[in-house]
C-alpha positions in Angstrom: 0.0 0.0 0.0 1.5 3.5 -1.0 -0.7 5.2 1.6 2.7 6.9 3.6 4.5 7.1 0.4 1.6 9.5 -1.2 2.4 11.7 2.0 6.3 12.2 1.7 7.2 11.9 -1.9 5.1 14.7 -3.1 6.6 16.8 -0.8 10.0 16.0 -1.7 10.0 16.7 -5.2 7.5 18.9 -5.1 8.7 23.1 -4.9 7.6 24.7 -1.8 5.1 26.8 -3.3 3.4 24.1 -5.6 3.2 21.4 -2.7 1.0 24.7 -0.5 -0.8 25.5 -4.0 -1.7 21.8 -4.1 -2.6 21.8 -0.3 -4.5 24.5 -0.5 -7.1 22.6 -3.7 -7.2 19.4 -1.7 -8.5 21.1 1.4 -10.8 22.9 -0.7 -11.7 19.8 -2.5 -12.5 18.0 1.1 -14.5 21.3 2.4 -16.5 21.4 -1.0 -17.2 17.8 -0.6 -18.6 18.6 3.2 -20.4 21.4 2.5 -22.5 19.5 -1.0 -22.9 16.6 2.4 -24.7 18.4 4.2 -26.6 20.2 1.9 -27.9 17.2 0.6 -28.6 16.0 3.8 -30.1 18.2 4.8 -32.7 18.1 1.2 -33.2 14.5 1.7 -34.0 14.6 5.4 -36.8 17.4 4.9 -38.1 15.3 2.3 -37.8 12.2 4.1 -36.4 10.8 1.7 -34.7 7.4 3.5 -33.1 5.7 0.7 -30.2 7.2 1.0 -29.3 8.2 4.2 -26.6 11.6 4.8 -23.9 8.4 5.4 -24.6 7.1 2.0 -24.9 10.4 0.1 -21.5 11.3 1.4 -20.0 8.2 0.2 -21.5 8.6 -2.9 -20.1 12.1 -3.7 -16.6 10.4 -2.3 -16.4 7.5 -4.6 -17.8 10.3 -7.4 -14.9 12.6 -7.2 -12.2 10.0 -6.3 -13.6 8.5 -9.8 -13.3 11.8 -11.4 -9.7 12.0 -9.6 -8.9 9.2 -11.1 -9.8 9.0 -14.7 -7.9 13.0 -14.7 -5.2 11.8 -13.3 -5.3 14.1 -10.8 -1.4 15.5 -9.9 -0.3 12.8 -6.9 0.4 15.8 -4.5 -3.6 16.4 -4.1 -4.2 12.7 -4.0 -2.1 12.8 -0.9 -4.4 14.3 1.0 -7.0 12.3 0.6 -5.6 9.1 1.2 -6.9 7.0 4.2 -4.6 6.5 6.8 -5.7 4.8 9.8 -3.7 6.4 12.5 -5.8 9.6 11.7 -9.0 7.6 11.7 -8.4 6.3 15.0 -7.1 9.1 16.3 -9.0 12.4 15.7 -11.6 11.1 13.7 -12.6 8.9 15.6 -12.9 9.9 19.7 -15.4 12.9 19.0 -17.9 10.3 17.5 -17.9 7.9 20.2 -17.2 10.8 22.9 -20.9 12.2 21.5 -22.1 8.6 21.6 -22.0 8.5 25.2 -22.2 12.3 26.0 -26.2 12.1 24.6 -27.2 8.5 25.4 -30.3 8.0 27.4 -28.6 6.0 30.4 -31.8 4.0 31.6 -31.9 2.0 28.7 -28.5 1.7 28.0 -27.9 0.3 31.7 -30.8 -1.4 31.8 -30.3 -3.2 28.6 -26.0 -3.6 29.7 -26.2 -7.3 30.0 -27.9 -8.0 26.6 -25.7 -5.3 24.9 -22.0 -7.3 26.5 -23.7 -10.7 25.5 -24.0 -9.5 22.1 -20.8 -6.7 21.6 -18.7 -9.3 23.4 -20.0 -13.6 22.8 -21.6 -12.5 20.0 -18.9 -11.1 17.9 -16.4 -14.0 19.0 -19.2 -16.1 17.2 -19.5 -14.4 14.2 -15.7 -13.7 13.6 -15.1 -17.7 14.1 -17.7 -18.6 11.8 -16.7 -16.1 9.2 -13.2 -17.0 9.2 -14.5 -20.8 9.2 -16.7 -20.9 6.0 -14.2 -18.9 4.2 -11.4 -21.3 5.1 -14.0 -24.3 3.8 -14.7 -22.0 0.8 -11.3 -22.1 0.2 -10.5 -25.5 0.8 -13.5 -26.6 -1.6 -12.4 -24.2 -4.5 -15.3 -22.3 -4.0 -13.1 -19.3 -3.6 -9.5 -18.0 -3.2 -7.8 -20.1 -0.5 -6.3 -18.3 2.9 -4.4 -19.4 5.5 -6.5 -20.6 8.7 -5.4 -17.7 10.9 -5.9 -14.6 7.9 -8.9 -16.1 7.4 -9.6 -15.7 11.1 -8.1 -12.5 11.2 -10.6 -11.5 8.1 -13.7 -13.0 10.0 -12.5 -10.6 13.3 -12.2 -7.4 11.3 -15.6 -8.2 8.9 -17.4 -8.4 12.6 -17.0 -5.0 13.1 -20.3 -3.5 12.2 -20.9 0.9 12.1 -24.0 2.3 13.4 -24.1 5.7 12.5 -26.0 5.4 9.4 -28.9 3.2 10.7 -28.8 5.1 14.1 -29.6 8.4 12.0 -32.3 7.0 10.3 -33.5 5.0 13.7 -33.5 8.9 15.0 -35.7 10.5 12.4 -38.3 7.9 12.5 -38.3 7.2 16.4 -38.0 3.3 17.0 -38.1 1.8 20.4 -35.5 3.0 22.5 -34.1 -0.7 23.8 -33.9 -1.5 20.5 -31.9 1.6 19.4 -29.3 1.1 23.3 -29.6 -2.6 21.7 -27.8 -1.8 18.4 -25.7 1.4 19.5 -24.3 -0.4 22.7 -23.4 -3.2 20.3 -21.8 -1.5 17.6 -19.6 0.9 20.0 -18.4 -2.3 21.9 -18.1 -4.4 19.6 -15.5 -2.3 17.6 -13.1 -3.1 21.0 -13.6 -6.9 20.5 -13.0 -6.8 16.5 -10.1 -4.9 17.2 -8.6 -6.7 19.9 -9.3 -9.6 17.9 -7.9 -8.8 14.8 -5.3 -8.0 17.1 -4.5 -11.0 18.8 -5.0 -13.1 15.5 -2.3 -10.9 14.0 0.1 -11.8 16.3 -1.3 -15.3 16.6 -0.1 -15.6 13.0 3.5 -14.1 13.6 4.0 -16.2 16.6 4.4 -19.9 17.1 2.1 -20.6 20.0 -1.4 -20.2 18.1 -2.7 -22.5 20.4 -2.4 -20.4 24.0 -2.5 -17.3 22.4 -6.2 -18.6 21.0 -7.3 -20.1 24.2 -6.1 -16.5 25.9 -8.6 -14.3 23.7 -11.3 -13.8 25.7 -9.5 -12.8 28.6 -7.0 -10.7 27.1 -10.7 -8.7 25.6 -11.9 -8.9 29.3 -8.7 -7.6 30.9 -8.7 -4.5 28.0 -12.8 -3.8 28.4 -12.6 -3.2 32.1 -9.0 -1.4 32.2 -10.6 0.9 29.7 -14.1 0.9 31.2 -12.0 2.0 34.4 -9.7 4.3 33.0 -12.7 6.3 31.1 -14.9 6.4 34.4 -11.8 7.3 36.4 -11.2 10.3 34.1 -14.4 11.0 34.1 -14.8 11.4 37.9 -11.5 13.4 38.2 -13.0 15.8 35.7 -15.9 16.3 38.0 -14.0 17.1 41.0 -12.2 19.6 39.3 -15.0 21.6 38.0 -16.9 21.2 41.1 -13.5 22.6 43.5 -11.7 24.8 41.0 -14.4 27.8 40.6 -14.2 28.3 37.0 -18.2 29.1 36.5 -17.3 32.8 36.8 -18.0 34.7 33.7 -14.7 35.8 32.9 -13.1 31.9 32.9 -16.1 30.5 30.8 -13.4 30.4 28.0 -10.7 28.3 30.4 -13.5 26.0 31.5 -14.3 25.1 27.9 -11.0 24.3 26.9 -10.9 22.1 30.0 -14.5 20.1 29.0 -12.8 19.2 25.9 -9.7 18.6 26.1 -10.7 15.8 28.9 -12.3 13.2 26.3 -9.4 13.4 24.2 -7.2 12.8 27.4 -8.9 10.1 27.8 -8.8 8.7 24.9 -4.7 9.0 24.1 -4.1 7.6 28.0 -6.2 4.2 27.1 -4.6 4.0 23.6 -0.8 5.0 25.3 -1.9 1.9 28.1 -2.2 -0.7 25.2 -6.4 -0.8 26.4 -9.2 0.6 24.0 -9.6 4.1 23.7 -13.4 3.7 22.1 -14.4 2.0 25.6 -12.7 4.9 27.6 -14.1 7.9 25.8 -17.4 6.2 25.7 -17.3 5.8 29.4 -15.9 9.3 29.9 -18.7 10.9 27.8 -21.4 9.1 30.1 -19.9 9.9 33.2 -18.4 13.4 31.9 -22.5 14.2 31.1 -23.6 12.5 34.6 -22.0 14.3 36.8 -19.1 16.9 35.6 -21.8 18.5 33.2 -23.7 19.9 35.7 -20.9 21.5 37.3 -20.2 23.7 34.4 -21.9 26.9 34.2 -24.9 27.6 31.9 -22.7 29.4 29.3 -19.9 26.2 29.3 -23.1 24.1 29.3 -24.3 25.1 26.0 -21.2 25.8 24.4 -20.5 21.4 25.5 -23.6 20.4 24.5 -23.4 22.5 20.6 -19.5 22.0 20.2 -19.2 17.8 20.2 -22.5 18.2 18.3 -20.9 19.8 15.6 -17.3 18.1 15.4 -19.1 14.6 15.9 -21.2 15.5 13.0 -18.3 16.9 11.1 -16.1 13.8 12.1 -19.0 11.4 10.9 -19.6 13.0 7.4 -15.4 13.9 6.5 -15.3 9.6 7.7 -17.8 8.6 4.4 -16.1 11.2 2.3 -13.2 10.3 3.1 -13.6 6.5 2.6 -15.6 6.4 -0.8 -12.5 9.0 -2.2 -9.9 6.3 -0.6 -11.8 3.8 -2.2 -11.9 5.0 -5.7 -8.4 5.4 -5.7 -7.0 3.0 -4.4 -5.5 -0.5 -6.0 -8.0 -3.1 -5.7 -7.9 -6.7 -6.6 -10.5 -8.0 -8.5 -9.8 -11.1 -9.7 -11.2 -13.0 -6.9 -14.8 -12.5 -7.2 -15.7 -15.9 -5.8 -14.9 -14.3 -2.6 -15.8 -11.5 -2.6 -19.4 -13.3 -3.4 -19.0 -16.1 -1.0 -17.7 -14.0 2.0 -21.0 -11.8 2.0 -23.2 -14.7 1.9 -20.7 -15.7 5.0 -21.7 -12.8 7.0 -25.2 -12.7 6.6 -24.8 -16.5 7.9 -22.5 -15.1 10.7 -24.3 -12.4 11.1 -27.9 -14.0 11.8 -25.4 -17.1 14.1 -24.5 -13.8 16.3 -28.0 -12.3 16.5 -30.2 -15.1 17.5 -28.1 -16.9 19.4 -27.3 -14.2 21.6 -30.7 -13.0 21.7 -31.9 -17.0 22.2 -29.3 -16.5 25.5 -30.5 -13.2 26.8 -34.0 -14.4 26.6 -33.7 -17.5 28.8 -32.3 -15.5 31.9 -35.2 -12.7 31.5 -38.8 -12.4 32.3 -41.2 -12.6 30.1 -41.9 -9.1 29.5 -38.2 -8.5 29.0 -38.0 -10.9 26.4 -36.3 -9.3 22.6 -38.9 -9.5 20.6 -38.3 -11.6 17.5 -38.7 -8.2 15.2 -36.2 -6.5 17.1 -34.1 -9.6 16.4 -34.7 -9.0 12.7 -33.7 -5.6 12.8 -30.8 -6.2 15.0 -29.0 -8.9 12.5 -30.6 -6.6 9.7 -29.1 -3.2 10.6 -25.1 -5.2 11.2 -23.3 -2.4 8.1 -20.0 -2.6 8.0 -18.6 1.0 8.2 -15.0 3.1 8.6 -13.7 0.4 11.5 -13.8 -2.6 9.5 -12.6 -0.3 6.0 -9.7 1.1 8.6 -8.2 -2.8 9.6 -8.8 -4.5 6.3 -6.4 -1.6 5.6 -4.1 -2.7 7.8 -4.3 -6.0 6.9 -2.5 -4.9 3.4 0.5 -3.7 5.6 0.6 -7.2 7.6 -0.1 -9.8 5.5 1.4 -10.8 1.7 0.4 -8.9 -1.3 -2.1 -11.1 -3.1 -3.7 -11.8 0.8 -4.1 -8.4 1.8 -5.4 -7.0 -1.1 -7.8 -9.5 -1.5 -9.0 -9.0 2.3 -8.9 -5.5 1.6 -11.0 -5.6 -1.9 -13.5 -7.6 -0.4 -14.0 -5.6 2.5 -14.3 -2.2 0.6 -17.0 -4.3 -1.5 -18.9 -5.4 1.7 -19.0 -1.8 2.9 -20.0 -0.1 -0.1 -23.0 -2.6 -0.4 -24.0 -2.9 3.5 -23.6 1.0 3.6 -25.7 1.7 0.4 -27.9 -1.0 0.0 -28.8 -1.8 4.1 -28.8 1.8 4.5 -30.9 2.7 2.0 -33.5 0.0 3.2 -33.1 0.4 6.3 -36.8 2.6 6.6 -38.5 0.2 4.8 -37.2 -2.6 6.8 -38.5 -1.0 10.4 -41.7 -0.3 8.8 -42.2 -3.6 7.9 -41.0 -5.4 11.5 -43.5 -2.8 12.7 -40.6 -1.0 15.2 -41.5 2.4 14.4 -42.7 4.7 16.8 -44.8 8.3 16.4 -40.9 10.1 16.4 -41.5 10.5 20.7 -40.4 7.3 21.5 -37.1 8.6 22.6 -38.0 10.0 25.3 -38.5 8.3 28.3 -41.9 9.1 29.3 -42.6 6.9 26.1 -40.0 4.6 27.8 -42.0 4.0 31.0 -45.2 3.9 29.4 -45.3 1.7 27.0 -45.1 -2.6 28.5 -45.1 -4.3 25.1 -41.1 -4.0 25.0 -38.5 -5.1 27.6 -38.6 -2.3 29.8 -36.3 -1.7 33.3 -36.7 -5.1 35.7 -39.0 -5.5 37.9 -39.9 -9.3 39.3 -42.8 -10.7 41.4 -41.7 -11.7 44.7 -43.1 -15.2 46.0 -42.7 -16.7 42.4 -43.3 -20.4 42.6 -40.4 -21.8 39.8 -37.7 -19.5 39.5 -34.3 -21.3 38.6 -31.1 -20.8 39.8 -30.6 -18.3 37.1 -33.2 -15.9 37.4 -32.9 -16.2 41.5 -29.1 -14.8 40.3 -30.6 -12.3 38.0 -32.9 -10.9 40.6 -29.7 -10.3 42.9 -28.1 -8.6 40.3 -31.1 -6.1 40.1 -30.9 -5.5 43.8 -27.9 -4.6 43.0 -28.3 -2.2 40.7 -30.8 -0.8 43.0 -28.6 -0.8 45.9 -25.9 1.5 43.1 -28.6 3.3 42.5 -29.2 4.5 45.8 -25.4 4.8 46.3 -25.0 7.1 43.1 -28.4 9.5 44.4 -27.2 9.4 48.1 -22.9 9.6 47.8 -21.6 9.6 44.1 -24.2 12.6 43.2 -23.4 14.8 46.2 -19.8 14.4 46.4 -19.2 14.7 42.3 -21.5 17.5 41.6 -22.5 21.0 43.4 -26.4 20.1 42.1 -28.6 18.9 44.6 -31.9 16.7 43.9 -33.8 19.2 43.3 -32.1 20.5 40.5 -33.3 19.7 36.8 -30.7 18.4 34.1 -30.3 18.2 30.8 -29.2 15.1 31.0 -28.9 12.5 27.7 -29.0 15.7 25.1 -31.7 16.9 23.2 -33.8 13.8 23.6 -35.8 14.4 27.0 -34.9 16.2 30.3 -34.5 14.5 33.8 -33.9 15.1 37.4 -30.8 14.6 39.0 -30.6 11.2 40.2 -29.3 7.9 39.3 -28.6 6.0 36.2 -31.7 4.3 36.8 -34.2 6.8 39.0 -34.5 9.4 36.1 
């Protein structure tokens, strides 16, 4: 891949003044491209238009002018700055999208639904990355396409699993579905991207090491030890921003500019001190963002409070358009290899099996341990293994994989991939209305709040069991310990965690899961 190489040689040869003249039409190229986004984005959503989403449109107009880059033969020192390289994906483009993620989540179903969304982000992807990389090593062993090595093939099936929610979240938004399934696919896809990655990860070095065998066994663990070393360092951040704003008297009117720098440079700190740890820095900013909005929100003065709320609305927005843009131009220039079309074929049948092997299994798990009013439904099963796109996460490793593995293997990895996510992201995008009309999971566009969350019994709703029930198993006796203890942190976060985080006291209102509803201060699950 010549990704580095299309930085640095242009500007070697190049004469200072031509490599800025050619700097300065790229970056008007890329701000042209955002601006024609969300302008048509903004015309198909007041039409409600659904059939191609803002995610799609922008990676239409990507792959369009990367096209048109091409066939010119655009001079290589523009190219350069649109080529993809990962480290910037993962690294500012990224944490403001996930940072958002969990700045605006409604916390009640999130939590509430926590155990279904680990089963699934965590057991769930393990499954579908073994049986990916499984039928396309038999595909390969039975001709039916081009053959891998066991591990790549694992290594494929782990970065394939990897599934993007922003365009089917959007259009989840604008029509207003049920709001455990929405923390259902939003909770999956943001943790999920920790266990592709680590993963893809751990199969990489699987295949440069010997010891395949205890590095295999070792997998889960090694994802467990990472999840909660983030999870900790994110909350841990979190609360130490908190304490800060609460003690260091910055809500006066002449520091409101110091205490916004402060609120957002935290995330990002965040972020680099998970990623400089070896842990994941998705999981930390995404607990940072929830705790960040729990408690050091309200610590801010009103002026900080609505510069917070508008600021990581518009880089997260920003960062999730330039992401599409910036992927359909990648793809149009890149080098692809096309001669395997067998698996490119074969491997998306694969992930549909995987795919629906992840879903209802999971779901098939989740539902034995939970009442029967608790129960996913089998439409919101549908539209779970229905809405699994493959986005900027799996495009950003399948890139990697070029760097790692031999030519005619990565490209093929890589080619397929950019295939997969071109179709998931046009075609399951695209459908995606139609689809959640049809399961019937579309709501009156209120459903996000959560007076529509508390009202309406025909979903899995917050737990509540009968006492004096006359066969529970083991399990659900386990289960209804577990919710006593959420109770008993729910109490501990209203009575101790509240009062010694924040200066707000019960009776003060909060904004609290963005533009969605409003709340009273009190726990994750009394709102």
């Amino acid at each position: 891949m010549n990704s580095t190489a299309a930085v640095v040689s242009p500007a070697a040869d190049a004469p200072p003044g031509k490599e800025q003249q050619a700097a300065g039409v790229g970056i008007l190229l890329q701000i042209s491209m955002l601006v024609l986004s969300f302008v048509l984005g903004h015309v198909l959503r007041r039409h409600r238009f659904y059939y191609l989403p803002e995610a799609s449109a922008s990676l239409l107009i990507g792959l369009l002018v990367g096209g048109l880059a091409n066939i010119s033969n655009t001079e290589a020192n523009i190219r350069a700055w649109f080529n993809f390289h990962e480290e910037f994906f993962f690294l500012f483009l990224l944490p403001p999208i996930i940072f958002q993620s969990g700045f605006s989540l409604s916390p009640k179903p999130f939590f509430s639904n926590f155990g279904a969304i680990v089963t699934f982000a965590i057991f769930g992807t393990f499954i579908a990355a073994i049986v990916t990389g499984i039928l396309v090593y038999l595909g390969g062993l039975t001709f039916l396409m081009y053959k891998l090595p066991f591990v790549e093939c694992l290594m494929f099936g782990a970065l394939i699993s990897a599934t993007d929610p922003v365009t089917v979240l959007s259009i989840f938004q604008e029509l207003g579905t049920d709001v455990n399934l929405y923390a259902l696919v939003f909770g999956e896809s943001v943790l999920n991207d920790a266990m592709a990655i680590s993963l893809y990860r751990t199969m990489s070095s699987v295949r440069s090491n010997t010891s395949s065998g205890q590095n295999f066994f070792l997998i889960i663990l090694q994802f467990l030890e990472t999840f909660v070393g983030s999870m900790s360092s994110g909350v841990g951040v979190g609360f130490i921003s908190a304490l800060l704003f609460k003690y260091a008297g910055l809500d006066i009117e002449n520091l409101h500019n110091l205490e916004s720098c402060l609120f957002v440079l935290f995330p990002y700190f965040s972020y680099m001190l998970a990623e400089g740890l070896g842990l994941s820095g998705i999981v930390s900013i995404l607990f940072t963002g929830i705790v960040m909005k729990h408690y050091t929100y309200s610590n801010l003065s009103e002026n900080s409070q609505r510069f917070a709320s508008s600021f990581f609305h518009l880089i997260s927005s920003l960062a999730e358009t330039f992401v599409f843009i910036y992927m359909g131009f990648d793809i149009a220039m890149e080098e692809h290899s096309w001669s395997h079309i067998g698996f490119i074929f074969f491997s998306i049948i694969f992930i549909v099996i995987a795919r629906a092997a992840n879903v209802f299994s999971c779901a098939y798990l989740v539902n034995l341990v939970r009442p029967v009013h608790r129960k996913i439904p089998m439409k919101h099963q549908k539209a779970l293994w229905y809405s699994g796109l493959r986005g900027a996460m799996a495009f950003a490793l399948a890139l990697q994989s070029v760097h790692e593995l031999p030519e005619g293997h990565g490209k093929t990895i890589f080619s397929t991939t950019t295939a997969i996510v071109v179709l998931t992201v046009l075609l399951i995008g695209g459908s995606t209305g139609t689809m959640l009309e049809r399961l019937e999971v579309v709501g009156d566009g209120h459903n996000n709040e959560l007076l529509s969350y508390e009202e309406h019994h025909d979903g899995y709703v917050a737990p509540t069991y009968e006492e004096g029930a006359s066969s529970e198993s083991n399990l659900k006796t386990k289960l209804k310990e577990f919710h006593k203890t959420a109770t008993s942190f729910t109490e501990l976060d209203k009575n101790y965690l509240t009062p010694f985080f924040t200066s707000q006291t019960d009776d003060d209102d909060l904004d609290f899961g963005g533009s969605s509803h409003q709340s009273r201060r009190g726990g994750f699950y009394d709102l």
